[in-house]
VEXVEX-480528 format. One record per atom (N, C-alpha, C): x, y, z negated; residue in three letters. Coordinates in steps of 0.05 Angstrom, whole numbers, plus 5000, padded with zeros to 4 digits. Layout:
residues N
XYZALA...
***
This chain:
residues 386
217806335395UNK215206475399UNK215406635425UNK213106605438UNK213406805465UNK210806985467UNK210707295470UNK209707405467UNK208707555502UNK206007665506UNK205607755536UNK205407985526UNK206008235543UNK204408525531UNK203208585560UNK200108585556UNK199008655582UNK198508935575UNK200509095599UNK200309475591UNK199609535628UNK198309795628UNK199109935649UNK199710115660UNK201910165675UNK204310345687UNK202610465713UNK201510445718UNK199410555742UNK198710785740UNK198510895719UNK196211175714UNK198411405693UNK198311545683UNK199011785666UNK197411625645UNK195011565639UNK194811435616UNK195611185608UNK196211045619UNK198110835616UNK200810845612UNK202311055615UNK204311045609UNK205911075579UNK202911195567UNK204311165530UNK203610985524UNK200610765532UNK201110585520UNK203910385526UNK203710405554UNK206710235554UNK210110335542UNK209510545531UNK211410555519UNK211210505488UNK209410545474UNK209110435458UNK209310115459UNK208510025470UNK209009775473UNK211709635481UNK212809825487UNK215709835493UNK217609745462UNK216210035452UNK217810015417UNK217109715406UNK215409675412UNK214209385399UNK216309195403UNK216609145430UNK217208955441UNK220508895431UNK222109105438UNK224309185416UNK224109025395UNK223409095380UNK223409055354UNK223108795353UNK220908625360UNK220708295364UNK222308095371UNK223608325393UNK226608195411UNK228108205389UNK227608285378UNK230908245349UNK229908055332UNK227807985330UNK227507765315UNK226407515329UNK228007425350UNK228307175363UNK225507155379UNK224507395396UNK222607295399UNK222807335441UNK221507225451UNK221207265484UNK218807405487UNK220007515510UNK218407805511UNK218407795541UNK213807785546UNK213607825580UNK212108085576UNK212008315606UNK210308455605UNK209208375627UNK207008465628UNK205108475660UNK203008655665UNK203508765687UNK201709025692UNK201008925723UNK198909165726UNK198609205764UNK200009365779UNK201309575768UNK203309655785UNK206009825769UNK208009835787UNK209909975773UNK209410245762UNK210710405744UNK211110735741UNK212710855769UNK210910995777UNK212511155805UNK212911415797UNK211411485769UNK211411805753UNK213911775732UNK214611535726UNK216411425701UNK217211165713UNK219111285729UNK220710955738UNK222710835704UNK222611035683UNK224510925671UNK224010845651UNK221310755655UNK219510555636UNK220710225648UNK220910245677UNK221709965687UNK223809935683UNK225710145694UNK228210055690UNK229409885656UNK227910045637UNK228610055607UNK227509775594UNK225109695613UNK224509415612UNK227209175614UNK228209295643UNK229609075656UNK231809165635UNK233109355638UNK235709415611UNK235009195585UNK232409185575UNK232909085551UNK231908875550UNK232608645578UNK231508425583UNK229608245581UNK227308355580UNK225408315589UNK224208245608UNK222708045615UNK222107955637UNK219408065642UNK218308205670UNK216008335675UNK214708225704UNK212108145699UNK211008075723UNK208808245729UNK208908235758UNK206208425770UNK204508245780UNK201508345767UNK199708205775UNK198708305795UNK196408145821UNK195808285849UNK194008435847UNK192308625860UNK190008725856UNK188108535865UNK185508685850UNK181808565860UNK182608555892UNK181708355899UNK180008325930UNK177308225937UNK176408305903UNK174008205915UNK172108535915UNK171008505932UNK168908905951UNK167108915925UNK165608655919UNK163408615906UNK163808695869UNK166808735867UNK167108685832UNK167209035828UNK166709095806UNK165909375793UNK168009345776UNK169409515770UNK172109585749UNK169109695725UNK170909545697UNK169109725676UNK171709735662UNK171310025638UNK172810145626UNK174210405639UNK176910515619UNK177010755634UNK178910765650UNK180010505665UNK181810595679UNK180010465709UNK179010585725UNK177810455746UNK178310325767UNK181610325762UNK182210295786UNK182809815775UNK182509835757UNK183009485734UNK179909325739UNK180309135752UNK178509005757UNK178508765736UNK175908795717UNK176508615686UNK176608265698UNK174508245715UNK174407855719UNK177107795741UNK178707935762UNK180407785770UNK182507855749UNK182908185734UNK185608155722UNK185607985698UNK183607865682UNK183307685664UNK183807345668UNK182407385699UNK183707075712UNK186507065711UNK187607325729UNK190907325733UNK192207265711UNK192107365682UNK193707475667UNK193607155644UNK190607095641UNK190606765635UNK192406605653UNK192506605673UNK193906405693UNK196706405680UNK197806655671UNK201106695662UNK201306635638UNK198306765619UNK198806545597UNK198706225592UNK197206145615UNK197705845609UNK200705805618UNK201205915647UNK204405785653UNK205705815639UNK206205995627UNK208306145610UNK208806015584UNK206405955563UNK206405795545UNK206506085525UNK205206245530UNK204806535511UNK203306485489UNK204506595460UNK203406505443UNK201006675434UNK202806915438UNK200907205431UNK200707335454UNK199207485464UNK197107685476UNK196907935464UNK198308115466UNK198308415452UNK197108645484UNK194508705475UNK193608785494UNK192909125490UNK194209305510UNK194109675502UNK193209745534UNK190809715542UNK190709935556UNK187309895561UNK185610105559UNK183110245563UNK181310075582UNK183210095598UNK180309895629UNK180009615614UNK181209435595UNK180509165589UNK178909175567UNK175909145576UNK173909075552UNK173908845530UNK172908795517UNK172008465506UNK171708275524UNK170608245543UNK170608025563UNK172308085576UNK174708095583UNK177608025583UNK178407865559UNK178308025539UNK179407945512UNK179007585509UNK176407545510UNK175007345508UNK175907105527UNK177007155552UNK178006945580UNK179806835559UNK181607035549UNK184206935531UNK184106725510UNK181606735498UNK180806595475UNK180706295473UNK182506145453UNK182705885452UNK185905875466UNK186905975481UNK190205965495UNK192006095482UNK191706335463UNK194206515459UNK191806635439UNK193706785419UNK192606965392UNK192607205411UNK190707445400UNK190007645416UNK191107865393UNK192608085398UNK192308245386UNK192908535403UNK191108745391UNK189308895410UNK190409205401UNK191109435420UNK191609645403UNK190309825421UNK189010015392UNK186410195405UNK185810285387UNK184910575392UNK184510825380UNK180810765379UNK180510695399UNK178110745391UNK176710495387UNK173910495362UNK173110275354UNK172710035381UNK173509735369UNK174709555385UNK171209375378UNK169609295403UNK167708995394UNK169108815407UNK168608535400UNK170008325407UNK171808265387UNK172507945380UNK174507805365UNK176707885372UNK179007975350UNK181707885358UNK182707825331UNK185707745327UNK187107665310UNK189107865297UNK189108045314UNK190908325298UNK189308535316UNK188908695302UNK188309035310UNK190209255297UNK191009405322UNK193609625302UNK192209865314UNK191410045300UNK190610285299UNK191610415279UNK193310625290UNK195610715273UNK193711075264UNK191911115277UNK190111345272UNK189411475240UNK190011675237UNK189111755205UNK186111685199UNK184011675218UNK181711515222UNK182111295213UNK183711145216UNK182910855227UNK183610705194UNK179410515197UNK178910345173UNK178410105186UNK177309965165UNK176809725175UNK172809755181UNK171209975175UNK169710045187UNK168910165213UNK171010315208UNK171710425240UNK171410145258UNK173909995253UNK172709755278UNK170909405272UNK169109515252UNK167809285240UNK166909075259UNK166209215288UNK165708905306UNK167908775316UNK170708775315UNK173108655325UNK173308425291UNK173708535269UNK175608435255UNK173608215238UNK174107935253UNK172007775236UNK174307615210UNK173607515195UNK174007355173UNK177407245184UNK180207275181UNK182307245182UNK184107435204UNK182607615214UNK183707825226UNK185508025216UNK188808045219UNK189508185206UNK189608495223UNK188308665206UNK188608975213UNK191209105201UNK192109235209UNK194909455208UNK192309715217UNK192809885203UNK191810055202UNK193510225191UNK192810535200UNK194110795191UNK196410875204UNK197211035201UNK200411335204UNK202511165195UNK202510985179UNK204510725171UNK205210615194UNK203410585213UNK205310365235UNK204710375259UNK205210795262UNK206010825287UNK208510705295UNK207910605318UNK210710535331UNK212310735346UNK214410825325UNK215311045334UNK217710975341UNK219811085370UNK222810945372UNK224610985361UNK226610825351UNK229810875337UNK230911195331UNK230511325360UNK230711565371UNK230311775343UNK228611745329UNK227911875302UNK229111815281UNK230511685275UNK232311515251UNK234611825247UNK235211955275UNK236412185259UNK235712505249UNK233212495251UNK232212675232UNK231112595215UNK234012645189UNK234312615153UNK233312835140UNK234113095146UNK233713305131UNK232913605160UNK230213725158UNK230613895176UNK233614145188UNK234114195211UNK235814375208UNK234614575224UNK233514785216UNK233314995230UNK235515185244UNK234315395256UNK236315525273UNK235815805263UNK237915965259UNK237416255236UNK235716385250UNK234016475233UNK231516615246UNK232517035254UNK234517065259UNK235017325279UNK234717155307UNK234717085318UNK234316885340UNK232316795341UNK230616955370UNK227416815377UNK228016505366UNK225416385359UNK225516015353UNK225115995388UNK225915755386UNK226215625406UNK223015375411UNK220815425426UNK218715275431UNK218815125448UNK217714845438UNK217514585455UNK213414465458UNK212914605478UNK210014455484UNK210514205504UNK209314065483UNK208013795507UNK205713725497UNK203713695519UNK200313665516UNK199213425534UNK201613275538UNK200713015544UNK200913075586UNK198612875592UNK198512815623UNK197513125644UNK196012935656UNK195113225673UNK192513325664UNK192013525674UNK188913655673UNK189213935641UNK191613885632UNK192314075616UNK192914395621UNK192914445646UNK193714695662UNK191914925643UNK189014905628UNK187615125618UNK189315055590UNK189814865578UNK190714905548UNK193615085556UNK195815025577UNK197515085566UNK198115325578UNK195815415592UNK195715775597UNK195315885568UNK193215775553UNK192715935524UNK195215855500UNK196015745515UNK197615685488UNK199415885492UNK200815875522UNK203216115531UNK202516325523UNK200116455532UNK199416675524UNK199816725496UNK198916615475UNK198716635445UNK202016615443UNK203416425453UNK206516475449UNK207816725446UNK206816865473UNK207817085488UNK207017325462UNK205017225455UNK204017445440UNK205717555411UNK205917375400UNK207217295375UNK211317255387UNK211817095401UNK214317125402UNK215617235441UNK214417375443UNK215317485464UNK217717395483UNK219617395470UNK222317295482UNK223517075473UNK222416935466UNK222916585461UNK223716445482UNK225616235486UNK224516125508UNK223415865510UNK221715775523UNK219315525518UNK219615305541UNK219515095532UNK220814785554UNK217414785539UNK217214605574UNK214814575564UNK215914245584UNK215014005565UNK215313775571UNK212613605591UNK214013555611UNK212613415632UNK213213355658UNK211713265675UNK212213195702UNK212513505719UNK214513575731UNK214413825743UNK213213905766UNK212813525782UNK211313595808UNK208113565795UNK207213485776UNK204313365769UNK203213695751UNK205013855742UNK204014085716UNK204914325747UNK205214275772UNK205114525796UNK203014695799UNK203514835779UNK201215065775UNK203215345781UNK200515555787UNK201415775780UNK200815875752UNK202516035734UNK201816175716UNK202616495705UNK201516525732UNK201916905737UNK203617015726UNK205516905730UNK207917145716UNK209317095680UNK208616865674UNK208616685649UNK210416585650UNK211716495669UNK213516275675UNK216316505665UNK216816655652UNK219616775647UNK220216665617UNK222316625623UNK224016375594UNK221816125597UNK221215905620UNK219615715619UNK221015545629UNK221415355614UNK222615125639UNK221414925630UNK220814745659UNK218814465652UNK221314205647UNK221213985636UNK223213835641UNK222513555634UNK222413335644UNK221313075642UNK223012975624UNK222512965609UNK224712765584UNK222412535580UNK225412235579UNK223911945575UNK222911905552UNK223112135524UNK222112135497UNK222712445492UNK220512515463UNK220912695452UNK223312815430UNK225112575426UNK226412625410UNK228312725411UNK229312755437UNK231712945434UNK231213175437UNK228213265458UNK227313595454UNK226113655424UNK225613505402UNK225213595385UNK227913675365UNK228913475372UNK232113615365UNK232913825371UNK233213865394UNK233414195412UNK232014495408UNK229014455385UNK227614625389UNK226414635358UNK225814905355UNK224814995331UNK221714955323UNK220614945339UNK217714905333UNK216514805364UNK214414645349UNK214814375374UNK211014515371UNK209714445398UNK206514535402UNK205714225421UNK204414045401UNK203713795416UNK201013665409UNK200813495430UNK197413405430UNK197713245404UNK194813215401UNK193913055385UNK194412665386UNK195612565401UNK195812335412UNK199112245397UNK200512065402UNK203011875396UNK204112185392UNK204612435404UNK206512685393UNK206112795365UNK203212725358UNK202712835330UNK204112655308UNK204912455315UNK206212245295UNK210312285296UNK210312305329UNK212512355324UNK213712585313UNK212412815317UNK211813065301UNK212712905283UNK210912935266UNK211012855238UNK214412675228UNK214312445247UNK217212365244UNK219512475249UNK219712775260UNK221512875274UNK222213045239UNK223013245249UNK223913505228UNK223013745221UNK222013735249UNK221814085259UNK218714215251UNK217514395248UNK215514485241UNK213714495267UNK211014515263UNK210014515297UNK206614525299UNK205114545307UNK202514545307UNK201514255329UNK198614155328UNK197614025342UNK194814065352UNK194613995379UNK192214055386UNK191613845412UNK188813785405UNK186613625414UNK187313635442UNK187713445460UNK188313405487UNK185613215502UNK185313055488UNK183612765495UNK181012665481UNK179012625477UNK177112615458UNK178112345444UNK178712145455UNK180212035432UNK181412115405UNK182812235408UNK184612395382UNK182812565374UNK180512585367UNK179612795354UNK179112725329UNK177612505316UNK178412395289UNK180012355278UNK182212265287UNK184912265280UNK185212455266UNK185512795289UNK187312935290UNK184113105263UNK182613175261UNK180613205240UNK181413065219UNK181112895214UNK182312715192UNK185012845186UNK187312835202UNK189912955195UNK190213305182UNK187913335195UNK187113715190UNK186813755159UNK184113575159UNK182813635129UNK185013585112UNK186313365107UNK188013245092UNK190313455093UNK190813595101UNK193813765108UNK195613755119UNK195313445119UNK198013315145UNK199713515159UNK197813525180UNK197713725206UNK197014015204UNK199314135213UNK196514405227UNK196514385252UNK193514565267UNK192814485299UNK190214535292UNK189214565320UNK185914605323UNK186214385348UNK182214355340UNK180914115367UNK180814325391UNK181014575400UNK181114635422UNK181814945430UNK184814995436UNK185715145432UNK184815475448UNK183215565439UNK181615845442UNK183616025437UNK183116255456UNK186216505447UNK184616545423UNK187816555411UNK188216745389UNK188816525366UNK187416245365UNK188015995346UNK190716025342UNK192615945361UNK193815875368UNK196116035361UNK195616325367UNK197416615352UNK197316575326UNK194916485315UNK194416525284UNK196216375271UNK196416115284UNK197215905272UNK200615975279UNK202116115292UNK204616155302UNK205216375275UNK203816545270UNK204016725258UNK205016555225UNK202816375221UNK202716325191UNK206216085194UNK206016045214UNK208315875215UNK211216005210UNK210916205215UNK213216385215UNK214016385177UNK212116425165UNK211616385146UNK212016215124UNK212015965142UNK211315785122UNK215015545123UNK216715775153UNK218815545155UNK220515655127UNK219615775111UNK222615765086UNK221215585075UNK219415435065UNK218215275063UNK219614945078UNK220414975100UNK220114755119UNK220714445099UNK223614435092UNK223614245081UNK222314165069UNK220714265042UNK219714155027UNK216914015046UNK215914245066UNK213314095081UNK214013805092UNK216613885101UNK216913665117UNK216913325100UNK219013305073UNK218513165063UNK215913085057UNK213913215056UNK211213095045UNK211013015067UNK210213055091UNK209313015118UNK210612675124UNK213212665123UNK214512435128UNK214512165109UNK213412315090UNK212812055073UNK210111885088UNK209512035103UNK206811885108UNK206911765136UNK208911895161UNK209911655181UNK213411745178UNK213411525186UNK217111445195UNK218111275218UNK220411215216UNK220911075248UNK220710895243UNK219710655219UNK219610455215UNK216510245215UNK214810485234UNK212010305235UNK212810115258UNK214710125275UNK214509885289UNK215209585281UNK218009635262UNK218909435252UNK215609295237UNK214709475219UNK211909425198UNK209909245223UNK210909275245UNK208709185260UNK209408855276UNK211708905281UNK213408675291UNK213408485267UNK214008505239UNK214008265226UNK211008255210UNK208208325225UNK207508225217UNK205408065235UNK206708095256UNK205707985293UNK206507725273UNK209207595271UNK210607435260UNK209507335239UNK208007395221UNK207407305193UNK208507285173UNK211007435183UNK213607465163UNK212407485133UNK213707395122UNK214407285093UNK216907255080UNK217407595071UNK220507515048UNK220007385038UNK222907195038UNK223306985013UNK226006995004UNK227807205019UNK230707185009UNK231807524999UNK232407514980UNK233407864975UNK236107914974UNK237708044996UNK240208004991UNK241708394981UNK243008354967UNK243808614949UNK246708824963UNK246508964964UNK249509104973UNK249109314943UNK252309424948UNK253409734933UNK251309984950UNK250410174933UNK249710364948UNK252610544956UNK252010644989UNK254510824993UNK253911105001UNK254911305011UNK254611575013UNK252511595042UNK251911385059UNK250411345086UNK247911395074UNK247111245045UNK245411215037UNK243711345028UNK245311695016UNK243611895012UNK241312005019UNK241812105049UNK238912105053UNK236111995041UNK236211695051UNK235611585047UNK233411615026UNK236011624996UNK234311644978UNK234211854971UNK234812034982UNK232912344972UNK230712324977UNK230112215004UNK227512225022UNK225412085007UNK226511804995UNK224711684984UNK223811814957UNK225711974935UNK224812094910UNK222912274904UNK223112444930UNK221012624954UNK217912504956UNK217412284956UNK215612234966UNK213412254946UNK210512314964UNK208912354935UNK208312324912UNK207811964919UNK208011734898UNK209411784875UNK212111814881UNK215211854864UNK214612114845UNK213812294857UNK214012604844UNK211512604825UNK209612464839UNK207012464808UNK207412314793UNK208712044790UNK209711864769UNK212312014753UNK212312154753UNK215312284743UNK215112414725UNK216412514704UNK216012744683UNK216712844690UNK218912984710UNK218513274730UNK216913224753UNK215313314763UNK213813284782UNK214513494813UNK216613654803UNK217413814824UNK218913624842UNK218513684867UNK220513614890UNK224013684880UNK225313534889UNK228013474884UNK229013544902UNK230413804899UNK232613994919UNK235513864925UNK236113904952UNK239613784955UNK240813884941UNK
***
């Protein structure tokens, strides 16, 4: 089977989808599968999206730009011209002999989608409701129904839907049990609020920091030449720092402050306690949906003082942590990609093979006895302490 992932590395918004698409692709590659990507241009903000391509052998082609004066880009990336990049990207699926078409990025409408149709199975990932045929839709959104995208999913379309199958990286597999850091010692804060144009959120957020933990010191994750702001005198205990994932600053840090987008999931997969807030109008159902439900804490738009409030109750609520955390993680894990890769595949167990349980395995199943399901079917219904 050969698979295309048409992502793009061009923009700050392109760059999660192609990393997400990254995790995908992983995962496929282990199950015998060939793996092309193709975009319009490289990451010059995240060269180590390409490099990590070529590391994990992958083959990636660049497609050329529009030359035609007369064509209008539609969607939200303007710089994607839909009728030549749809020509280009068919041209590779016919040479190529691509079976599937897994398509993540904003500027490709339905008519793109549609060039594809009859050459390669389409499957489409998007937050926001999808019109047009495809053969898989993955919207991993606490939103996301099969009403939500009722004009995509006709009669054999399979949907993946939900917090189940974020594609989250390996990178998370080692937070088993949270470990905090003794609280005589400011916590240690990790904001990341996504791309650019965030400069007013993450003045209010500092400030509310400042307020509540004064002498903390706060990494705030991102591009250092793209977040070159002044912030009057804020910047003491601040350091900016580009990390290729969140998971090792969530390791590093006691309470993590992140958008509403792919961070609120890994949140959730990580350990650590943390709030979320609304970056993108995208994520606002989502991250609403995640609110009401309890999931999450976070507000849609961080006003002074939210933001203190919510620091304050947090302080609060970390003797608590583990037990939150187990609920929280029952609901994503690092295994929505695999969930997603075998079912690109149409995988079908048919073989069950048995081992001894050994002491690796603990976790494991604490985590699982933890989980909601487990604890209301139970005649103790309390959570199960180490």
């Amino acid at each position: 089977m050969k698979v295309l992932f048409r992502v793009e590395f061009g923009s700050r918004v392109g760059w999660g989808h192609a990393s997400r698409c990254l995790q995908i692709a992983k995962a496929l590659k282990e199950l015998d599968v060939e793996i092309l990507f193709c975009s319009l241009a490289p990451s010059r903000e995240f060269p180590s999206l390409d490099r990590e391509i070529g590391d994990g052998g992958f083959t990636r082609l660049q497609l050329p730009p529009c030359s035609q004066a007369d064509h209008l880009a539609v969607g939200k990336l303007p710089h994607i011209c839909v009728p030549c990049d749809g020509r280009e990207t068919l041209s590779i699926v016919v040479g190529q002999k691509v079976d599937l078409v897994v398509v993540d990025a904003y500027g490709l409408s339905s008519s793109w989608t549609d060039m594809m149709r009859g050459e390669a199975a389409i499957c489409r990932i998007s937050d926001y409701p999808v019109d047009g045929d495809v053969d898989y839709l993955i919207d991993y959104g606490f939103d996301a129904t099969t009403q939500k995208h009722g004009g995509a999913l006709s009669p054999g379309a399979k949907a993946l839907l939900g917090p189940a199958f974020a594609p989250i990286s390996r990178d998370y597999q080692r937070f088993e049990l949270p470990e905090l850091s003794e609280r005589n010692e400011p916590p240690r804060l990790l904001l990341s609020l996504g791309g650019s144009g965030q400069v007013s959120r993450l003045r209010k957020v500092i400030e509310d920091v400042r307020v509540v933990h004064p002498s903390s010191p706060i990494t705030i994750a991102g591009n250092r030449k793209s977040l070159g702001f002044s912030l009057d005198g804020l910047l003491s205990a601040v350091a900016i720092v580009q990390a290729d994932g969140l998971a090792g600053l969530f390791a590093e840090h006691d309470i993590s402050i992140v958008s509403g987008g792919v961070s609120m999931y890994e949140q959730l997969a990580a350990s650590k306690p943390g709030i979320v807030i609304e970056t993108a109008k995208n994520q606002r159902f989502a991250l609403e949906k995640a609110l009401t439900s309890g999931i999450v804490d976070g507000v849609i738009w961080p006003a002074n003082g939210k933001v203190r409030d919510l620091l304050v109750d947090e302080q609060a609520r970390t003797r608590n942590a583990k037990e939150e955390w187990l609920k929280s993680r029952s609901v994503v894990d690092h295994l929505g990609t695999l969930r997603i890769a075998l079912a690109l595949l149409n995988f079908d167990l048919k073989d069950l093979e048995l081992r001894e349980v050994g002491p690796t395995d603990l976790p494991f199943l604490f985590r699982v006895s933890n989980q909601p399901s487990s604890r209301t079917s139970s005649l103790n219904t309390r959570l199960i302490s180490a």
